[in-house]
C-alpha positions in Angstrom: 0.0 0.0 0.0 1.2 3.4 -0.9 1.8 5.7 1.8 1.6 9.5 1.3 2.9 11.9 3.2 0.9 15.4 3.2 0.4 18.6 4.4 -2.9 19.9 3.5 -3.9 22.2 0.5 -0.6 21.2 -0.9 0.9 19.6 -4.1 0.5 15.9 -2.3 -3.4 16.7 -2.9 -2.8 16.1 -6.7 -1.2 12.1 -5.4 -4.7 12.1 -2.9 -6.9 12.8 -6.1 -5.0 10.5 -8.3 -5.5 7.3 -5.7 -9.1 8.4 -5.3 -9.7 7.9 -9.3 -7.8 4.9 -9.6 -9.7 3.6 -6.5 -6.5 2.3 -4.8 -5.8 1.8 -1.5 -3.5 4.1 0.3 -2.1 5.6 3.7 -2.4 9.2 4.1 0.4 10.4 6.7 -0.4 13.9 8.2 -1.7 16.0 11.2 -4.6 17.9 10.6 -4.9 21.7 11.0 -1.2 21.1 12.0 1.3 22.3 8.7 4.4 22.1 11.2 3.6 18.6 12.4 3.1 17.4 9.4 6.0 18.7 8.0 8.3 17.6 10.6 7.0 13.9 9.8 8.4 14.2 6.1 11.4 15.6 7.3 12.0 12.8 9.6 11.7 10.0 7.0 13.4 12.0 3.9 15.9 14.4 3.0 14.0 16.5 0.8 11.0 17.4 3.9 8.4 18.1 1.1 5.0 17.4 0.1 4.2 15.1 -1.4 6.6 12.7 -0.7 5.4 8.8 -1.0 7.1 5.2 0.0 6.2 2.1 -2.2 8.1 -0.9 -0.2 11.5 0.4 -0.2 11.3 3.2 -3.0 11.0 6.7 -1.8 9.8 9.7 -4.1 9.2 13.3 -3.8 8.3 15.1 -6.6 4.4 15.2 -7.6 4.5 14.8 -11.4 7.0 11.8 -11.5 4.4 10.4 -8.5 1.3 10.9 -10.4 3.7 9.1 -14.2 4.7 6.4 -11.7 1.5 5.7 -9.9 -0.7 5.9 -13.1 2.1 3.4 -14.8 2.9 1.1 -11.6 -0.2 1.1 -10.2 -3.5 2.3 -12.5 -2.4 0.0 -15.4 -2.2 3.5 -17.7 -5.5 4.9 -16.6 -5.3 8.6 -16.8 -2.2 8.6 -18.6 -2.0 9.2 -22.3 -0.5 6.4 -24.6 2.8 7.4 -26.7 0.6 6.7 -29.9 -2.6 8.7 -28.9 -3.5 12.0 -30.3 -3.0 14.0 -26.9 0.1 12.7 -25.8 1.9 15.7 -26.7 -0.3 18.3 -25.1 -0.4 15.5 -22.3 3.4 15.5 -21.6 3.5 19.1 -22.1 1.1 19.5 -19.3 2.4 17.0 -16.8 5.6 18.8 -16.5 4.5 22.3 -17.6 2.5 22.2 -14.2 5.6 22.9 -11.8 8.5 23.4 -14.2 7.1 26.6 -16.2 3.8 27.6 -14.5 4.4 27.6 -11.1 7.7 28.9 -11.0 6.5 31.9 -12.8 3.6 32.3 -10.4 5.5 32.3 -7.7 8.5 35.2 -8.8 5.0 37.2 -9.4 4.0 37.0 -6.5 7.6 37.4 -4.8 8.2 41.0 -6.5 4.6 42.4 -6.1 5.1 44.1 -2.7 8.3 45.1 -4.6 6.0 47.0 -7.4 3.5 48.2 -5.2 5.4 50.3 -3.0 5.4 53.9 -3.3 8.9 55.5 -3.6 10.9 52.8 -3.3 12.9 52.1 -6.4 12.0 49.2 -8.6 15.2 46.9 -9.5 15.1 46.1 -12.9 14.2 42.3 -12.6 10.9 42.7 -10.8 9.5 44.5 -14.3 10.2 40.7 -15.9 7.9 39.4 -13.9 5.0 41.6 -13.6 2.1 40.1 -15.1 3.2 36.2 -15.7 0.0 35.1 -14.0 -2.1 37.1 -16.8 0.1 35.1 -19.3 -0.3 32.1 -18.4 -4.3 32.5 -17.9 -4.3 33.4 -21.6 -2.1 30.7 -22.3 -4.1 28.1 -20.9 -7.1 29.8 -22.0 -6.1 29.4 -25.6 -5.0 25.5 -24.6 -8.4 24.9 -23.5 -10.3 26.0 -26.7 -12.2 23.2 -28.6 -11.8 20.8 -25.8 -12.7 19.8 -22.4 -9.5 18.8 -20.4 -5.7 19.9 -20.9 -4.8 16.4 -23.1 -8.1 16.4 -25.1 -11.5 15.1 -24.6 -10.5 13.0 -22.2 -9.6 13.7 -17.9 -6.4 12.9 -17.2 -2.9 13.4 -14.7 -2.3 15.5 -16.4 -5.6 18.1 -15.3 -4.6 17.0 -11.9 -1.3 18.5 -12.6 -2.6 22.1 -13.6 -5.3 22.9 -11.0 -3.1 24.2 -8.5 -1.3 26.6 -11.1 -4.4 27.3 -13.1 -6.3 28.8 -9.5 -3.1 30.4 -8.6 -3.0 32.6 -11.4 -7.0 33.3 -11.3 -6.4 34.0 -7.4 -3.7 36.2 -8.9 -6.0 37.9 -11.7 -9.1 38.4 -10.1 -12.3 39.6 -11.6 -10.3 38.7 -15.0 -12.6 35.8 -16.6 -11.7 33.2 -18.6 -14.6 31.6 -20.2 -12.7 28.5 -21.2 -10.7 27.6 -17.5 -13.8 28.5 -16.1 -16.0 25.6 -17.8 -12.7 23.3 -17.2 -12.2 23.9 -13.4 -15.9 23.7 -12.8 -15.6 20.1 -14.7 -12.9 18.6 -12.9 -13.7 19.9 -9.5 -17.4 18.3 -10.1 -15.8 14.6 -10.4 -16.5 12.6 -7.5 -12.9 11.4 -7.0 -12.1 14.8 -6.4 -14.7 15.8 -3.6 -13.4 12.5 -1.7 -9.9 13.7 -2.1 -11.2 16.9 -0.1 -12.6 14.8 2.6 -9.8 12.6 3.4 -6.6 15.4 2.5 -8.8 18.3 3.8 -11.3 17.5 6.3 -10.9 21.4 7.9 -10.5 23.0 4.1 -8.1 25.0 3.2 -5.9 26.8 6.0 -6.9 30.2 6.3 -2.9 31.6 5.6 0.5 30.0 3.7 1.5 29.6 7.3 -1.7 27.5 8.3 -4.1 26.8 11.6 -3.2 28.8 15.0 -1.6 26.7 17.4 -4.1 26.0 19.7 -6.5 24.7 17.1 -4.5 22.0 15.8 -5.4 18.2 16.9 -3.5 14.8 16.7 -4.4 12.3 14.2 
């Protein structure tokens, strides 16, 4: 059985949602309303301390994408992957990795340099102006990806849509007000999949925390 350790509203959500499709068995390792605890648990068993990191036996890994290709693979016989020979498999690869190694990375220096850009009088270095406005980018980017079909890969749900919620609602939380009719429809579709609303009862039984930093103290309890 596959054990996953997570801290909640985090990237081990995607490896929650992905077990809850496939309708396999697991062991979710975490203290609720607790972000500390449960990161002090990963960094007890691995080197890396991050979310999500899974055992399997003996093998240890820690990066969500290459969870979600080695799950799907290992353990879902190829459900919600895309075969090497099928129509979306480009888009599909594209996705899977764009996720965290383009989208993410850009949301994040946004979001990094905007107290930079909003304060008065203080001078702007240089780099922040690269920046500015990455999450409106990528929005139109995925905007455009999504036209003519229902999920990143095609007409079929798949990893890789697992993949790109966290970025795609990062850069609307980023642009609000600003709608996309396309991402709309799509996050709308995958958050209405049953799979997914079970992942949100077992990986966040208290929702969301209310900050980056998570529950007050007091409020946190054992599992």
């Amino acid at each position: 059985m596959l054990r996953i350790y997570h801290i909640e509203a985090r990237r081990s959500d995607r490896v929650v949602w992905l077990m809850e499709e496939l309708g396999l068995d697991y062991e979710l390792i975490f203290t609720p309303k607790d972000i500390a605890a449960s990161l002090m648990a990963i960094k007890a068993v691995h080197p890396i301390g991050a979310a999500p990191t899974v055992r399997d036996g003996d093998l240890w890994l820690c990066e969500s994408g290459a969870i979600l290709e080695y799950v799907v693979n290992r353990h879902g016989g190829g459900r919600f992957g895309v075969k090497p020979d099928a129509p979306g498999y480009p888009q599909y690869l594209q996705w899977m990795h764009f996720a965290e190694g383009s989208a993410m990375g850009r949301i994040i220096n946004e979001m990094m340099i905007a107290p930079m850009l909003a304060a008065s009088g203080a001078p702007k270095p240089p780099i922040a102006g690269l920046f500015a406005g990455n999450s409106r980018r990528l929005l139109d980017f995925f905007e455009q990806s999504l036209a003519g079909q229902d999920y990143f890969a095609g007409e079929d749900f798949s990893a890789a849509d697992i993949m790109m919620l966290m970025p795609v609602r990062a850069a609307r939380r980023a642009c609000q007000g600003e709608v996309r009719p396309n991402v709309e429809a799509w996050c709308a579709r995958v958050e209405a999949r049953p799979a997914y609303a079970r992942m949100l009862a077992r990986a966040l039984p208290n929702g969301p925390p209310p900050t980056l930093a998570g529950w007050p103290k007091e409020d946190a309890q054992p599992v």
